[in-house]
C-alpha positions as CSV (number, residue, x, y, z in Angstrom):
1,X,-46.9,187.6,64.7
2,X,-44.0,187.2,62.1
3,X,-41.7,186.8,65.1
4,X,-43.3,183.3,65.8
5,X,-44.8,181.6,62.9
6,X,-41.6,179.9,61.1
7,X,-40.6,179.8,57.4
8,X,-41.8,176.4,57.0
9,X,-45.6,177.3,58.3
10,X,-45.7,180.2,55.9
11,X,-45.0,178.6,52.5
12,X,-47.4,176.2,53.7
13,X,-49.9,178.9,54.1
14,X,-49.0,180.4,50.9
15,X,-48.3,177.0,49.1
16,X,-51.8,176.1,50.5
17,X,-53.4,178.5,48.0
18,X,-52.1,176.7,45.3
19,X,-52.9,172.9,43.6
20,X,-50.6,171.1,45.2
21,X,-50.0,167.4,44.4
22,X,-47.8,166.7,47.6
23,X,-50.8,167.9,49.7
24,X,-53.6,164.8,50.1
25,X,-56.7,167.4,49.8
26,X,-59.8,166.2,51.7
27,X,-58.5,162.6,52.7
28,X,-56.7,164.0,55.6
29,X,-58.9,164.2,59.1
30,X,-58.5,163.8,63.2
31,X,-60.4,161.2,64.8
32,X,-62.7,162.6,66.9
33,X,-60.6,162.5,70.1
34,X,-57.8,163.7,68.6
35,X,-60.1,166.7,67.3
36,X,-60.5,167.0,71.2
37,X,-57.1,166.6,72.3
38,X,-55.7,169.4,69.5
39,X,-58.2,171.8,71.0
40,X,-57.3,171.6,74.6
41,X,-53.7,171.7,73.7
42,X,-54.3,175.2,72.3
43,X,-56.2,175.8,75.0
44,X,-53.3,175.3,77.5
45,X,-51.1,177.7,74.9
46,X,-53.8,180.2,75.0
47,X,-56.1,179.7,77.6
48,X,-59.4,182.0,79.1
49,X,-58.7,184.9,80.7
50,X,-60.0,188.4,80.7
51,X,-60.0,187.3,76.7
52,X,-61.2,184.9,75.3
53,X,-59.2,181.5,74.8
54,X,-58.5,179.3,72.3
55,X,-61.3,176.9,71.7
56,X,-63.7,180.1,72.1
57,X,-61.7,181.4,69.2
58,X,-62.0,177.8,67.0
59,X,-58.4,177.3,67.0
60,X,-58.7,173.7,67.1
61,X,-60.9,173.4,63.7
62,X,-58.6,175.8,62.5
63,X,-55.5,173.5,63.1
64,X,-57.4,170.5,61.4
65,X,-58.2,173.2,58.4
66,X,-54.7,173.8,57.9
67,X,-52.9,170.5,58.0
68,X,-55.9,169.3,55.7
69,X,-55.7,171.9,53.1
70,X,-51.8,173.2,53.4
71,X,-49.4,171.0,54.5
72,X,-47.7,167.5,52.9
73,X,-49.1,164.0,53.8
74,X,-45.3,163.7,55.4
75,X,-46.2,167.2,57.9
76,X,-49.5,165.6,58.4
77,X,-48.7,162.0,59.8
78,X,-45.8,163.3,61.2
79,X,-48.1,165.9,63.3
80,X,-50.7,162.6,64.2
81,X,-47.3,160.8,65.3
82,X,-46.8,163.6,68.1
83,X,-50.3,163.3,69.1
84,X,-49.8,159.8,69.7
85,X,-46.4,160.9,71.8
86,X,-48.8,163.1,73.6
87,X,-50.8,160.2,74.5
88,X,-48.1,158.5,75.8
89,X,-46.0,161.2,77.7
90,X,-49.6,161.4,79.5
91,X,-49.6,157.6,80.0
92,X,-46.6,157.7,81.8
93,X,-48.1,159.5,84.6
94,X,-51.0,158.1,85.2
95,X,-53.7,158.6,82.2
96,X,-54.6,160.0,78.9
97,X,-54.1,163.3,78.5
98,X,-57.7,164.8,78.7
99,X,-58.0,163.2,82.3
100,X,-54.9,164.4,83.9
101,X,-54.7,167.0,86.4
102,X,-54.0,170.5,84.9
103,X,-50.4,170.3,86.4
104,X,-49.8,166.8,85.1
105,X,-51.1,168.5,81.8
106,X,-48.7,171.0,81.4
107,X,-45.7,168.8,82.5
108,X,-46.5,166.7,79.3
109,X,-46.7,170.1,77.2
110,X,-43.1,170.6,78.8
111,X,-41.8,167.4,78.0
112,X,-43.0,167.8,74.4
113,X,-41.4,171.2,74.3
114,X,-38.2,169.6,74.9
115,X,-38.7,167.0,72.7
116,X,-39.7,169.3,69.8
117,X,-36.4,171.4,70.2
118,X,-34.3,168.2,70.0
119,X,-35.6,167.7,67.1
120,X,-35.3,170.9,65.9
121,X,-31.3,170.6,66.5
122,X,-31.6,167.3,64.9
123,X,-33.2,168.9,61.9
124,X,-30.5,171.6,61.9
125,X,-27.9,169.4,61.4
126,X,-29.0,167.1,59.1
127,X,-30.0,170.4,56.3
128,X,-26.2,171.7,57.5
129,X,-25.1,168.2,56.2
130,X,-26.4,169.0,52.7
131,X,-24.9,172.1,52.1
132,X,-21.5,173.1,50.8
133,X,-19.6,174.8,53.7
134,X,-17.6,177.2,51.3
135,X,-19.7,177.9,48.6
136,X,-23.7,177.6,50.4
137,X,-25.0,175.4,47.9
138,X,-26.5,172.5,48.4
139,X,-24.0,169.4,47.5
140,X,-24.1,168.0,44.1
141,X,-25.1,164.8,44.9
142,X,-27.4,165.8,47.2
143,X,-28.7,167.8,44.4
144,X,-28.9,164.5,42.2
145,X,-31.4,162.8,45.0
146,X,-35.0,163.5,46.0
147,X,-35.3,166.0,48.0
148,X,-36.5,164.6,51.4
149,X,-39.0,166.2,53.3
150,X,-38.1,167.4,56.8
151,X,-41.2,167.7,58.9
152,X,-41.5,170.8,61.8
153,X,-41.5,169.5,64.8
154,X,-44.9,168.5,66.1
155,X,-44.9,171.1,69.2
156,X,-43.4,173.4,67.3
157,X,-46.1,173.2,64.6
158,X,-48.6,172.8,67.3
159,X,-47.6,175.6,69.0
160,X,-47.0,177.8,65.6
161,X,-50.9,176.9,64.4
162,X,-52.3,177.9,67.5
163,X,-50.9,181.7,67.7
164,X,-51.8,181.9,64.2
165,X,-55.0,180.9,64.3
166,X,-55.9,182.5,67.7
167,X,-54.6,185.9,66.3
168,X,-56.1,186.1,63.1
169,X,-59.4,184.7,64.3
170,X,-62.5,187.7,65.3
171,X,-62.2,187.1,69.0
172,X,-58.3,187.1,69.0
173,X,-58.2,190.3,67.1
174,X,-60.6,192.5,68.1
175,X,-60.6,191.1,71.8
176,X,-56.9,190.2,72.5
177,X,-55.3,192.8,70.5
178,X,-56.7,196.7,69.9
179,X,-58.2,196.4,66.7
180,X,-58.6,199.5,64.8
181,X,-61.9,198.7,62.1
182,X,-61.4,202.0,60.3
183,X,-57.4,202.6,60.9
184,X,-56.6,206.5,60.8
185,X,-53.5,208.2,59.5
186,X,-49.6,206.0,59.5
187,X,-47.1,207.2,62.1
188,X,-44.3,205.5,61.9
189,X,-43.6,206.2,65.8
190,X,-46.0,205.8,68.4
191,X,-46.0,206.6,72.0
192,X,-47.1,202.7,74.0
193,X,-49.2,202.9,77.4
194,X,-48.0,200.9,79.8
195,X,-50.6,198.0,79.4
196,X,-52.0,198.6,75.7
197,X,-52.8,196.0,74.1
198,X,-50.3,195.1,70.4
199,X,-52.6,196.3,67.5
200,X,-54.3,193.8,65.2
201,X,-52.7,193.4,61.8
């Protein structure tokens, strides 16, 4: 789990728990087909199997939850701006994305998957810009300015929300993962299956 939620998503968490006057509270919310279209996103990410998926797991009230409640008006638009990139990757071959073919879905998923490490690099080299190449610190006047905001990328995020949400959910825990209720004794070293299932956290 630590290996794929990023920095930035988990000071949001944490910075989530705290009164936060960069975060707009309860004025943030989808529209109702963007409520749709941010479900079936995660549901391409994660979708049914043998386990259960990621609208049976409420992932996609769970990403609205978060943005709302932890991230910065800046993350938030900036997350509604890749939805609307969604809409038109989607456009571009033939309809909006919740009418496409499966296939045709999952080439626009691609295609924003690209995009979001583009901007990623991007991102990358505009924070390696502010920073002192000998000494690591952030340039003085830099330091002087505002700090700017640099938003995750939008699939990124997407993508980050969904596994977080899916695995700390009841039906991603105790169905996709072997989830011990009453854990026994620690061993620091123990023998895998082939097969078995990760443990739940």
């Amino acid at each position: 789990m630590g290996g794929v939620v990023s920095v930035p998503t988990m000071v949001a968490v944490l910075d989530g728990c705290k009164s936060n006057s960069t975060s707009t509270g309860g004025v943030f919310s989808l529209s109702k087909d963007y409520q749709t279209l941010v479900a079936e996103i995660a549901e391409i990410i994660i979708p049914k199997t043998d386990t259960p998926g990621a609208k049976d797991a409420g992932v996609g009230p769970f990403i609205e939850l978060m943005l709302k409640d932890c991230y910065t008006e800046i993350q938030q638009k900036h997350f509604v701006a890749g939805l609307d990139d969604v809409e038109m990757e989607a456009k571009k071959l033939g309809s909006n994305f919740l009418k496409l073919a499966a296939e045709k879905q999952i080439e626009v998923i691609k295609t924003m998957q690209v995009k979001a490490k583009e901007e990623a690099k991007l991102n990358d080299d505009k924070k390696a810009k502010q920073i002192d190449s000998e000494s690591g610190l952030a340039k003085e006047e830099q330091k002087k300015k505002e700090e700017v905001e640099i938003p995750v990328p939008f699939f990124k995020l997407m993508k980050e929300l969904t596994l977080f949400g899916y695995f700390t959910s009841e039906p991603g825990a105790t169905k996709a993962l072997d989830y011990v209720p009453i854990p026994g004794r620690y061993d620091a070293c123990i023998k895998m299956k082939p097969g078995q299932k990760a443990y739940a956290i």
